[in-house]
N, C-alpha and C positions, 0 to 999 in steps of 0.2 A: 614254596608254592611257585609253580611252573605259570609265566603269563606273557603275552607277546600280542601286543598292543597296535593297529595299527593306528595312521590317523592319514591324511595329506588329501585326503578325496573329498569330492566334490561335484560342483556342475560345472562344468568347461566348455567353450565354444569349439567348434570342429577347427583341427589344426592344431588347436591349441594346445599347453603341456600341464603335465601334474607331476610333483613329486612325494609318492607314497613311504612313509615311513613305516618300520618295523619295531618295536621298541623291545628288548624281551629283558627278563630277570628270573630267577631261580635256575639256570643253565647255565654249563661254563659253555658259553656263545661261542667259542673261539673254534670249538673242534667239529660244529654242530652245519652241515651245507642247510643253506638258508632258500628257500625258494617261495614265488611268489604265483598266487594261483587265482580263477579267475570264474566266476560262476554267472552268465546271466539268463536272462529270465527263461525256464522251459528246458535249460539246456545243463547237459552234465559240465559239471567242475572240471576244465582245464588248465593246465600247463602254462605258466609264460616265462619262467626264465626261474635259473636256478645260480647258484655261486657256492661253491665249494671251501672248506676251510681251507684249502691253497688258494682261493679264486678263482678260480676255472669259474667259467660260468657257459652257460645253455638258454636257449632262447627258442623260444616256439616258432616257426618261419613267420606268421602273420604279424610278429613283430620286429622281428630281427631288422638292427638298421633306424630303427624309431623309437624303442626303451633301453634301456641300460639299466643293469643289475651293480648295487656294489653292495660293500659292511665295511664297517668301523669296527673293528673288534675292542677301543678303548672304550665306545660308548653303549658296545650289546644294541647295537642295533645294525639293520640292514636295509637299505632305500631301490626305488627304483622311482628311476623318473623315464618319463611318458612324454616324448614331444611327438608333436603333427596326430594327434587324438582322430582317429576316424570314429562314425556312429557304432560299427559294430565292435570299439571299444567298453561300449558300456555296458558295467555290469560289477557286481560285490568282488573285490579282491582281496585275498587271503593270503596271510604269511603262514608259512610255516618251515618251522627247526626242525631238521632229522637227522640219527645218527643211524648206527646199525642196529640201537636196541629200541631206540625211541622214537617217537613222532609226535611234536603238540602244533595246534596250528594258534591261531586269535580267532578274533569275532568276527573280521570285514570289516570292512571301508566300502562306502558307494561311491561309485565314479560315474557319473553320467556326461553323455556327449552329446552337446545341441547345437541347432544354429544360429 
């Protein structure tokens, strides 16, 4: 059984940082580009950063320079941390494993940003 777990969210003060965790099991993680996606209220599911089974990674511009994507390939997981959190940061984020045949995401994480 395919599952990918996030957790690291929360409520954080503006500026402030988070570190989202991705936890996954039943995938060989290793071969699998890991990206992290972001949905808030009213508004379609976006893009924020992706990493590669070489690590290559990609980053949505309204981030870039303030999150950082990586993976641990001994622990099947993948993280991203969040420094200088602006308001229009908040909102459910989403891991998800894809290869060329497959796609599973998790459930979200809330992240909220106040002052």
């Amino acid at each position: 059984q395919v599952q990918l777990v996030e957790s690291g969210g929360g409520l954080v003060q503006l500026g402030g940082s988070l570190r989202l965790s991705c936890a996954t099991s039943g995938i060989s993680f290793g071969i699998y580009t890991m990206g992290w996606y972001r949905q808030a209220p009213g508004k379609q599911r976006e893009l924020v950063a992706t990493i590669t089974s070489t690590s290559r990674t990609t980053y949505a511009d309204s981030v870039k320079g303030r999150f950082s994507i990586s993976r641990d390939n001994t622990k099947n997981t993948a993280y991203l941390q969040m420094n200088n959190l602006k308001y229009e940061d908040t909102a459910v984020y989403f891991c998800r494993a894809a290869d060329a045949r497959r796609d599973y995401w998790g459930q979200g994480t809330q992240v909220t940003v106040s002052s």
